[in-house]
C-alpha positions in Angstrom: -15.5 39.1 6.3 -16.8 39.0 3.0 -19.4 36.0 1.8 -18.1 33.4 -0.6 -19.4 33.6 -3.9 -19.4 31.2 -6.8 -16.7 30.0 -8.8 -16.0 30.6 -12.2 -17.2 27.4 -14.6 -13.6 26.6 -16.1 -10.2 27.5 -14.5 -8.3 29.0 -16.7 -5.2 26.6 -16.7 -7.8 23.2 -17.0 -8.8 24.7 -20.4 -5.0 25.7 -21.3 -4.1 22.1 -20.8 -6.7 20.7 -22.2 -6.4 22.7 -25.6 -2.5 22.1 -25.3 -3.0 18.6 -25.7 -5.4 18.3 -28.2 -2.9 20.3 -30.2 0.1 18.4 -29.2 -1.6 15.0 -30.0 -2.0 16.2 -33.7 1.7 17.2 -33.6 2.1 13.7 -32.2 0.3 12.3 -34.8 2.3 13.7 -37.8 5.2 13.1 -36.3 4.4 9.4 -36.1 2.9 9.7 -40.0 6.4 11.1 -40.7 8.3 8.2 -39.5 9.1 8.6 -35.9 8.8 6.0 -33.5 6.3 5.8 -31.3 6.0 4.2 -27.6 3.2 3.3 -25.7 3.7 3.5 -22.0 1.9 2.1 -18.6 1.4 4.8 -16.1 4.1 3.1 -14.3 6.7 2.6 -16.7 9.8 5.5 -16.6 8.4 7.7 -18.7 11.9 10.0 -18.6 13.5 7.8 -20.6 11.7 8.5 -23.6 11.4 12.1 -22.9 15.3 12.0 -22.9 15.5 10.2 -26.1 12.9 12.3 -27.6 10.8 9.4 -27.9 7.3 10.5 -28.4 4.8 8.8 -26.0 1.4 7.9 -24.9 0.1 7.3 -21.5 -1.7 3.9 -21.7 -4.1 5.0 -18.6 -4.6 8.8 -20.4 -5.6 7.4 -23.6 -8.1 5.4 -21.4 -9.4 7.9 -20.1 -9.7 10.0 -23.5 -11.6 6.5 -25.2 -14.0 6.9 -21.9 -14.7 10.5 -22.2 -15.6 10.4 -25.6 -17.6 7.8 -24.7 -15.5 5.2 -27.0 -15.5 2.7 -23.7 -18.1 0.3 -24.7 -17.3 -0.4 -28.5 -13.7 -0.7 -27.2 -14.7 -3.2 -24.9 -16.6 -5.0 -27.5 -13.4 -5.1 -30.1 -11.6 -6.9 -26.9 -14.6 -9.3 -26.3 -14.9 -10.2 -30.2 -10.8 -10.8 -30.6 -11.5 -13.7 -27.9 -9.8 -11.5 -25.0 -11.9 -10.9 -21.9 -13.4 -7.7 -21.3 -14.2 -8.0 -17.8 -11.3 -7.6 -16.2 -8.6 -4.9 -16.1 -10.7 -2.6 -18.5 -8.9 0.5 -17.8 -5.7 -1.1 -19.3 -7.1 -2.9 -22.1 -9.6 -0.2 -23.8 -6.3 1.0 -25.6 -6.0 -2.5 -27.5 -9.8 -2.4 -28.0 -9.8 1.0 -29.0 -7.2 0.0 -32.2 -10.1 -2.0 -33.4 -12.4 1.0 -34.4 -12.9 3.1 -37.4 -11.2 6.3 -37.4 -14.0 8.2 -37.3 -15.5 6.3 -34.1 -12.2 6.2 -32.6 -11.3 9.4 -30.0 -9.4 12.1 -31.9 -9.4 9.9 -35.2 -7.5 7.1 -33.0 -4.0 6.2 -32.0 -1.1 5.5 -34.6 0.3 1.9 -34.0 3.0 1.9 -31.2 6.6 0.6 -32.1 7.3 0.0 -28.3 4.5 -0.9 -25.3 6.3 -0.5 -22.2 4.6 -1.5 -18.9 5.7 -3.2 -15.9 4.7 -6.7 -15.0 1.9 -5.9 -11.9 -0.3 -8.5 -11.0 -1.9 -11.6 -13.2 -3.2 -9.2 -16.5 -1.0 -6.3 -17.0 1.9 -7.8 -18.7 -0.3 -9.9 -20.8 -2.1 -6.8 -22.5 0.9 -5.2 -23.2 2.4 -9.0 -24.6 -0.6 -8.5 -26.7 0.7 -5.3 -28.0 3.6 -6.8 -29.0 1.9 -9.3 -31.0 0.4 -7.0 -33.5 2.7 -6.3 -36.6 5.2 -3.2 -35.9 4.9 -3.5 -31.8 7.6 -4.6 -29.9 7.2 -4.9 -26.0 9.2 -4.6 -23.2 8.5 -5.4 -19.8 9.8 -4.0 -16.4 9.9 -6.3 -12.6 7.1 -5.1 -10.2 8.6 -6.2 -6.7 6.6 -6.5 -3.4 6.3 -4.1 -1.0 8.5 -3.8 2.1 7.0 -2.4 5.4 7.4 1.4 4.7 8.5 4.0 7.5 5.6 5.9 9.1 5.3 9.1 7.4 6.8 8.0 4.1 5.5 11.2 2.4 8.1 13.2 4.6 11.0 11.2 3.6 10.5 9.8 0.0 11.9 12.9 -1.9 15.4 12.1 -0.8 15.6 9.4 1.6 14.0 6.6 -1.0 16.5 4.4 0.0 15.3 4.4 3.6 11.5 4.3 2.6 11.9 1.3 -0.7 14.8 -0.8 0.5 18.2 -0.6 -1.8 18.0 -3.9 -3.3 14.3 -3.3 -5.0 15.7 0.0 -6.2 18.5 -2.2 -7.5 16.6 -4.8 -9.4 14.7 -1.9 -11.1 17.6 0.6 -11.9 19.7 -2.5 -13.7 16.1 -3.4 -16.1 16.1 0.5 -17.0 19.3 0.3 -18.6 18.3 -2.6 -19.9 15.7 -1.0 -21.3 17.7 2.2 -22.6 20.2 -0.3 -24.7 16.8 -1.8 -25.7 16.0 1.4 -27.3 19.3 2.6 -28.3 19.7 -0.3 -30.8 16.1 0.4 -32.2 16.7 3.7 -32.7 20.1 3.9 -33.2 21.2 6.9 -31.0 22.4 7.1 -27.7 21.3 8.7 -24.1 22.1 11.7 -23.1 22.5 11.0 -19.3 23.2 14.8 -18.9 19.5 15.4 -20.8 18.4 13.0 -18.3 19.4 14.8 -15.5 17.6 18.2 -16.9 14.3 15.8 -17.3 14.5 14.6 -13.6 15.1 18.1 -12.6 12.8 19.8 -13.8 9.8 16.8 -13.3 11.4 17.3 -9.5 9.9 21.2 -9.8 6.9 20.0 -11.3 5.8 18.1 -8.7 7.2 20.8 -6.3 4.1 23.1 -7.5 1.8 20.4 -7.4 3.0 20.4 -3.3 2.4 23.5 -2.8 -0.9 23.4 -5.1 -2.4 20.6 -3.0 -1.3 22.3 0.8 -3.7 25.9 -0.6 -6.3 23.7 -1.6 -5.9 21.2 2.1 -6.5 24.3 4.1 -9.3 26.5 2.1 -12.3 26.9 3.4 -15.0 26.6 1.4 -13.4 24.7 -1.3 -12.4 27.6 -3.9 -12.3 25.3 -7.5 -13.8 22.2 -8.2 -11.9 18.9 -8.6 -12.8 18.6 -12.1 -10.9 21.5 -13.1 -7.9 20.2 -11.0 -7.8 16.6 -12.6 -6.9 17.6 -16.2 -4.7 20.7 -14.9 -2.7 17.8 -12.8 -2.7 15.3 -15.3 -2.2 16.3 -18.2 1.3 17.9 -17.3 1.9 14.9 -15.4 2.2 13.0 -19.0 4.5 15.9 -20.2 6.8 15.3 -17.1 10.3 16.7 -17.9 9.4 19.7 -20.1 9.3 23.5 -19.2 5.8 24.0 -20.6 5.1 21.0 -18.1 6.7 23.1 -14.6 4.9 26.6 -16.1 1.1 24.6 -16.2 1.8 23.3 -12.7 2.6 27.1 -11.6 -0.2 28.2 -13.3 -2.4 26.2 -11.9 -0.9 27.1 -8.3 -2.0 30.4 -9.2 -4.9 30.6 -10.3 -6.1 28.5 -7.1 -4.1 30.9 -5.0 -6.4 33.6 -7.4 -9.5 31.8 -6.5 -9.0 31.3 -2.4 -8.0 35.3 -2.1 -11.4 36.1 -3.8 -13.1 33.6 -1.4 -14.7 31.9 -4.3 -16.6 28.7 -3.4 -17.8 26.0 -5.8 -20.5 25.7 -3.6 -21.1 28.5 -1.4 -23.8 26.8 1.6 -20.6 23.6 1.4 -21.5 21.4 4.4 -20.3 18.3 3.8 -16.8 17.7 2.1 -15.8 14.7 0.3 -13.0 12.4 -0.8 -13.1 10.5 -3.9 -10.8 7.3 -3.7 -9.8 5.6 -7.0 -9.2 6.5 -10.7 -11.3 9.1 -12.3 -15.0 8.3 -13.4 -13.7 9.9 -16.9 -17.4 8.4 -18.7 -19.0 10.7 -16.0 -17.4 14.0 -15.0 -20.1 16.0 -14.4 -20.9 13.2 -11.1 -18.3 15.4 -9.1 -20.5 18.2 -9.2 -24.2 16.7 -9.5 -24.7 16.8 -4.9 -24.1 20.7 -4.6 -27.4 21.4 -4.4 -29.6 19.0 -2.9 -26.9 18.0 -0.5 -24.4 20.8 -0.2 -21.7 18.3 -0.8 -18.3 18.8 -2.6 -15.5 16.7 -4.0 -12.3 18.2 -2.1 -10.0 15.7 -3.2 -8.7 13.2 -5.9 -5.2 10.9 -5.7 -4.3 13.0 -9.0 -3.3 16.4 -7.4 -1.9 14.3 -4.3 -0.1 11.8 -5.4 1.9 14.1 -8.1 2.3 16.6 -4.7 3.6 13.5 -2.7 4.5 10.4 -4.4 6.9 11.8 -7.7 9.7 13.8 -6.4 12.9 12.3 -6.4 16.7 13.9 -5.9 19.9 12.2 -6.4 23.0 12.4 -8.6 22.2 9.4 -11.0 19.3 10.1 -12.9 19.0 6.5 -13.7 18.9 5.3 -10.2 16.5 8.2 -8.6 14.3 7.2 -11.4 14.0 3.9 -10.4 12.9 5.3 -6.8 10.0 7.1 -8.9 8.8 4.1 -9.9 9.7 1.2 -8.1 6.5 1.5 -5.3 4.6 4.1 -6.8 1.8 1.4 -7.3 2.7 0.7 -3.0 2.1 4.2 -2.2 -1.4 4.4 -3.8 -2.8 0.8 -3.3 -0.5 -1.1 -0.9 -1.2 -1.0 3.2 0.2 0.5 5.0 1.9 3.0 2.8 -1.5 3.6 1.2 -4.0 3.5 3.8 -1.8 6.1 6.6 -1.7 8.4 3.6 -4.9 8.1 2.8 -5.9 9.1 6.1 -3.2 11.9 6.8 -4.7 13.6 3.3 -8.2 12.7 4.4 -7.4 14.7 7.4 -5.3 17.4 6.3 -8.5 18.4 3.6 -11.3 18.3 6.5 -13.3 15.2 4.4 -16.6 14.3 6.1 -16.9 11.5 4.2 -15.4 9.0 1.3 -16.3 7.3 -1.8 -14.3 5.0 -2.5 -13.6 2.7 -6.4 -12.5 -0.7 -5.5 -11.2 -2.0 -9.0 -9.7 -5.1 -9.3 -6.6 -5.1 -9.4 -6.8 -3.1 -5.9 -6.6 -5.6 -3.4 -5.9 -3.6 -0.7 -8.8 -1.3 -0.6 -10.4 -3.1 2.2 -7.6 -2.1 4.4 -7.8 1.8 3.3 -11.5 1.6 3.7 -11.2 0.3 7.3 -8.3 2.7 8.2 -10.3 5.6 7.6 -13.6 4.5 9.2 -11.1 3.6 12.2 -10.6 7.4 12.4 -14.3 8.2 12.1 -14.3 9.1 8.4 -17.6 7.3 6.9 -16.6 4.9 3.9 -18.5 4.3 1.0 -17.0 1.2 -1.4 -17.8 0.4 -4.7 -16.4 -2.0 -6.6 -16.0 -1.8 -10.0 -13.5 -0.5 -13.1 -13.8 3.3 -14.3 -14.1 2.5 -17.5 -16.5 0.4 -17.5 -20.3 1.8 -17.6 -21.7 -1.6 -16.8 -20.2 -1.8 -13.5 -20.2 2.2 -12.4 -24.1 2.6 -13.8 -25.6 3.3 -10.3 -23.2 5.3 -8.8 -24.9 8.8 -8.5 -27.4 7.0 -6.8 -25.3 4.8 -4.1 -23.7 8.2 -3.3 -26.8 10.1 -3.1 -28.1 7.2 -0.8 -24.4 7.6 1.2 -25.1 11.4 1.7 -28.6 10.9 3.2 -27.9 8.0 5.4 -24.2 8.4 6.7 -22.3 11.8 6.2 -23.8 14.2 8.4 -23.9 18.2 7.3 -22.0 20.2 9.1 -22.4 23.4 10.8 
């Protein structure tokens, strides 16, 4: 058997997404600057329903991470301190508002173009009052969305959300949500004065339904190579940023793509780090203000990032199949929130993936609107998988400034190499 050799810097379909959507923000932009309307959406919110009403939208939580990237977080965060608004707490949702503060030309991409709509759902104490803060600048309007509490899920949820939802979120929570989605499409119907498609709907789900089909089958290769073939910081922005273009053709094709190219990578045995002895999991949003983190303990500890909630949650967590498009979209969305933060739903899948991807160890972002991450940290140390938690927001420097080191110290102290 041949030896593993390195990896290629950039995988080809990270850089295609990322250049396609750079380009489609500009189109975004002048369609905004040529009258359309446009909506700004919680991670959470049904995105589908704009895509059907060819609505154009941005992702609250991607903008975020395009403000910390381009290292926008901290004057962001300032503009929310000095309108009187806290900037402590919930940072990853609020840097958008902050961000509307700045000059163009300090703002990411020459900034956002004011929202007509800001769609979230209500979750927790500070969500719903960001996005009621949205709708009190001049042109915004805000809708908001129930977030209901989690039943007890069914052991092995992952096997039986795609078309047993019912079974797995409990009819009436699907109810409550489906009847505030129609709410929300006569909402928009009046603003914009045209009507749903329900058949354009259908097309949307479908094809977001083979979407996250790739991203399955994407996440299984990666689960089972040996060393790992690409680094996690190519697979972020080829997961995500088709993630926000859920519903479109060019949106399946990147997801193929990227299926491929890892498929490409394991037949060639490359390795990100060819001597890999330790293998690690990274818990929590993205540390967007910090990429290169991921890839800074190859050396001195032979230690890789195998695995992020991006690729797995868009392999387990988004497929849905039913008849009405309206209803299997509220299934999407209605515990998508319970399958990433909410034990036991969260913490079993943490582990089966945690498992399933051979992780020696975890590192694990504790924000705070996460309250169950106690539970998820225990869960996996009950299975012998050493836990390391730090608490803070992503998008906040203030809170995340030691982390290379707390890891570093992790390595050393509690993940031992393997053979």
């Amino acid at each position: 058997m041949s030896a593993p050799t390195a990896a290629p810097e950039r995988l080809p379909s990270a850089a295609a997404a990322t250049a396609h959507q750079r380009e489609w923000f500009g189109g975004l932009v002048e369609r905004v600057r040529g009258g359309e309307a446009l909506a700004l959406a919680n991670a959470d919110a049904p995105h589908e329903v704009l895509r059907a009403l060819d609505v154009p939208y941005v992702v609250n939580q991607w903008w975020s991470s395009i403000i910390s990237a381009k290292r926008a977080g901290p004057a962001s965060l300032r503009a929310v301190a000095a309108a009187g608004l806290p900037d402590y707490s919930r940072q990853y949702d609020v840097l958008p508002l902050g961000a509307q503060g700045l000059l163009a030309e300090d703002a990411p991409w020459g900034g956002l173009p004011a929202p007509r709509f800001a769609i979230a759902e209500r979750g927790g104490d500070v969500t719903h009052k960001i996005f009621e803060q949205w709708g009190r600048r001049p042109g915004t309007e805000t809708f908001l969305l129930s977030r209901t509490a989690a039943d007890p899920a069914p052991e092995g949820w992952w096997d039986l959300v795609t078309h047993r939802w019912e079974e797995v979120f409990g009819s009436p929570r699907i109810d409550l949500l489906q009847g505030e989605i129609e709410d929300l499409i006569t909402w928009l119907e009046a603003r914009l004065d045209r009507r749903l498609d329900r058949d354009r709907l259908a097309d949307v789900m479908a094809l977001a339904n083979e979407q996250a089909e790739w991203n399955r089958r994407t996440r299984d290769l990666l689960a089972s190579a040996r060393p790992l073939p690409v680094p996690v910081t190519d697979i972020i922005p080829s997961v995500m940023v088709p993630q926000w273009h859920r519903g479109t053709r060019w949106a399946v094709e990147a997801a193929e793509r990227l299926h491929d190219d890892v498929a490409r990578r394991i037949d060639a045995r490359a390795a990100v780090a060819p001597r890999e002895r330790r293998r690690l999991m990274w818990i929590g949003r993205g540390l967007w203000s910090d990429l290169d983190m991921y890839r800074s303990f190859q050396e001195e500890f032979d230690a890789v990032f195998v695995w992020s909630m991006y690729l797995a949650i868009a392999a387990d967590g988004y497929a849905r199949y039913g008849e009405d498009p309206v209803r299997a979209l509220a299934a999407r969305f209605v515990g998508l929130t319970d399958l990433l933060y909410v034990p036991p739903m969260s913490s079993s899948w943490y582990v089966k993936e945690a498992l399933a991807h051979g992780v020696d160890g975890v590192v694990h972002l504790v924000a705070d609107d996460t309250p169950g991450g106690a539970l998820i940290s225990a869960a996996l140390e009950d299975r012998g998988i050493p836990v390391l938690e730090i608490r803070g927001s992503n998008a906040d420097a203030r809170a995340t400034a030691s982390v290379r080191d707390r890891i570093a110290a992790f390595l050393r102290d509690r993940v031992p190499a393997s053979a």
